[in-house]
C-alpha positions, 0 to 999 in steps of 0.5 A: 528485474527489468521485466518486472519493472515493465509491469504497470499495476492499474488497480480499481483503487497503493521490509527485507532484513532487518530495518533499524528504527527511527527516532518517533515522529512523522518527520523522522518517518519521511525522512526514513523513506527517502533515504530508502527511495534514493538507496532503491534508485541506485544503478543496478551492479553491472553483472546482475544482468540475465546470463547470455543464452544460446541465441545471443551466441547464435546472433553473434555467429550470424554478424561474424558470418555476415562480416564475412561475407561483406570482407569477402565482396569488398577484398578486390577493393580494399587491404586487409587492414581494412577489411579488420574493420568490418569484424570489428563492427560485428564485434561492436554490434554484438556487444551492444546487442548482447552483452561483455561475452557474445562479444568476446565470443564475436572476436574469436570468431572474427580473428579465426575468420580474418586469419583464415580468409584474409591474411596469407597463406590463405585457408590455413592458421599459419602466419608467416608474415610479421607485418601480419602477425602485429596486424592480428596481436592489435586486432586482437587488443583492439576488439576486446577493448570495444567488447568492454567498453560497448558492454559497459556502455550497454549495462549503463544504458540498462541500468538508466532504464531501470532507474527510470522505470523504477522512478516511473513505478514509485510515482505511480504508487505514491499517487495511488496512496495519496489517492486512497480514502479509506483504510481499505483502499490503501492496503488493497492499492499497496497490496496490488502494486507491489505484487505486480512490480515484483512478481510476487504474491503480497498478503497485508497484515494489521493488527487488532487487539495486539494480534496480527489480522489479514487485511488484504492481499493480492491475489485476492481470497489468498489465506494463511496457514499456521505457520505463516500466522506464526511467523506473522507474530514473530515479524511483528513482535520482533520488528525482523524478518520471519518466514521463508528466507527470514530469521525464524519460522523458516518453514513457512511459505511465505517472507514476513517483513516489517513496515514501521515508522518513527511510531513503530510496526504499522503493518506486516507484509508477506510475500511468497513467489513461485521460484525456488530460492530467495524470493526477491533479489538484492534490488528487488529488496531495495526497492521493496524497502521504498515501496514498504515505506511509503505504503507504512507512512500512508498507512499512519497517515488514515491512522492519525487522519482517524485519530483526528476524526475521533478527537474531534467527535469527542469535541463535539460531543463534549459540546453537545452535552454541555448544551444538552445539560444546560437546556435540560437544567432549564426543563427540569426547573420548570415542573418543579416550580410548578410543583413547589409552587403548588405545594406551597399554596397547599400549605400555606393557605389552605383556608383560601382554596376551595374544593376545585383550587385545591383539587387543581392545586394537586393535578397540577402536582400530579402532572408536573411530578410525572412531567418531570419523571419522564425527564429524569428518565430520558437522562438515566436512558441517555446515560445508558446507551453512552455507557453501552449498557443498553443496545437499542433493539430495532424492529419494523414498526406501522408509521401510524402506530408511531405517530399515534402513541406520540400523540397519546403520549403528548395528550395533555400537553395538545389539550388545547391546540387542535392536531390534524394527521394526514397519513397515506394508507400504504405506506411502508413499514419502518425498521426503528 
């Protein structure tokens, strides 16, 4: 895990087991996360550490054999009680350099050499002297002492480090989604990161129309098969692991977790590694259980951020056809007082018009009624294209085609204002 944790993802753009739910809402949501955060930050257990290799024990070897031969340059100065001293520093080194068992390896060899060189008879395993032999019972006591308490200290030290790592790499995730716009960007940021932290290949799922979708994944371009659909579903129907290493579908190739919050599932995460066996370890779980977390209350943020958005077109279109209703009451009443207004000098006095008044009388009808039928009509187009019924077709058109039918279509109303066009002769076609 350390070595994983040395991975900085610098991307272009930011649920192992069974996870119970949250009570609903945002607050219930954060506070999930940071008790998830705090339980990833926690000290790694001391023997999860990578098992001590042939090099350690060839590195231990080597400080014995150093020791050595210091005690035996400085045995014409000093006792051999003090001599005991420089063994115990080989002990001391290993244990720090290596680890709980190249020491204890480092202090049988430092007792077989302090034996065999330094306490006589010389080059023999005998002791006879029983000054000699409390000498080696406490050297003996002493060095596995310092072996466990330096290799204690060195697992502490590492798992600060880790901590410290681990804390480095949530900052810069949460940075990454509070840095993310759209939807896009955020699960290719999560999708990114988590796969470069733990060494692991991350496919990102949302739903659409109650059907689980790949939406990003890391390597990109990376597919899913059946099964792993399949196991897909089963995450995200049952709010439980699924896949490889799951509860059900175990054949896939791919884990499936669950990211949710107080509000429910938001996404499903996949993960698949290389390594035969379980793909995360125990703290690669806790801190993918963190990292989910923020990446699912970053998810429901753009969710709610688009919910917003939505509300506040429908505002403004609810204000919009307010207006538009009360400006088009206006327009149509205008034609039709002309109309009622002809009609009834029609009827009313027919005796006073002349042939050209009552012609007059009933062009003026005539325009009016097909002025306000143009009206009704936009309205029923309108109408139309909010209800979806009618799609309007697009097509590449001459600009002075356009402004030429307008002006036909507005002839009677210019009749008496005088209409200049200037139009350059190559301009380009428009797509209406």
């Amino acid at each position: 895990m350390d070595e994983a944790l040395d991975v900085t993802a610098e991307g272009r753009r930011s649920d192992p087991g069974v996870r119970g739910r949250t009570p609903d809402g945002p607050a219930n949501g954060l506070a999930t996360g940071g008790l998830t955060l705090m339980a990833a930050l926690g000290a790694p257990s001391v023997g999860q550490e990578e098992p001590p290799g042939w090099k350690a024990y060839a590195g231990t070897a080597g400080m014995v054999l150093l020791a050595l031969g210091l005690g035996l340059a400085l045995q014409e100065y000093l006792a051999s009680p003090n001599i005991a001293l420089v063994f115990l520093t080989a002990v001391l080194g290993s244990a720090v350099a290596y680890g709980l068992w190249p020491s204890l390896f480092a202090s049988l060899l430092s007792v077989v050499a302090y034996n065999f060189f330094f306490l006589p008879p010389l080059y023999t395993t005998t002791i006879t002297d029983p000054e000699n032999i409390i000498a080696m019972v406490s050297f003996v006591i002493v060095a596995v002492i310092v072996s466990n308490l330096t290799s204690r200290v060195r697992s502490q030290a590492i798992a600060a480090r880790q901590r410290a790592q681990t804390t480095e790499q949530l900052y810069l995730f949460s940075r990454k989604l509070s840095a993310a716009v759209t939807l896009e960007d955020l699960l290719w940021a999560s999708a990114n990161h988590i796969a470069l932290m733990l060494r692991v290949e991350v496919v990102l799922l949302l739903s659409a129309e109650g059907e689980p979708i790949l939406s990003a994944a890391h390597p990109p371009g990376d597919g899913l098969s059946e099964a792993d659909l399949a196991a897909a579903r089963w995450c995200w129907s049952n709010d439980r692991a699924a896949g490889r290493d799951g509860e059900a579908h175990t054949g896939a190739g791919r884990l499936f977790l669950p990211m949710h919050t107080g509000r429910g599932v938001v996404a499903v995460i996949g993960l698949k590694a290389e390594r035969p066996g379980a793909p995360l370890s125990t703290d690669q779980r806790r801190l993918l259980e963190a990292l989910c977390d923020q990446a699912a209350l970053a998810i429901e943020r753009v969710h709610l951020a688009q919910d917003v958005d939505r509300a506040r077109l429908a505002v403004e279109t609810d204000r919009l056809r307010s207006a538009l209703l009360t400006s088009i009451s206006h327009d149509l009443r205008t034609p039709l007082a002309s109309i009622l207004g002809a009609a009834t000098s029609l009827t009313t006095q027919p005796e006073a018009l002349d042939e050209a008044g009552k012609r007059e009388m009933i062009t003026t009808i005539q325009e009016e009624a097909e002025r306000l039928n143009r009206f009704i009509g936009n309205l029923l187009d309108m109408t139309r294209l909010e209800s979806g019924a009618v799609v309007p077709r697009s097509s590449m058109a001459d600009l002075s085609e356009i402004v030429g039918s307008a002006l036909e279509r507005a002839a009677r109303i210019l009749e008496l204002h005088p209409v200049e066009v200037r139009l350059p002769p190559d301009l380009p076609m428009l797509k209406l």
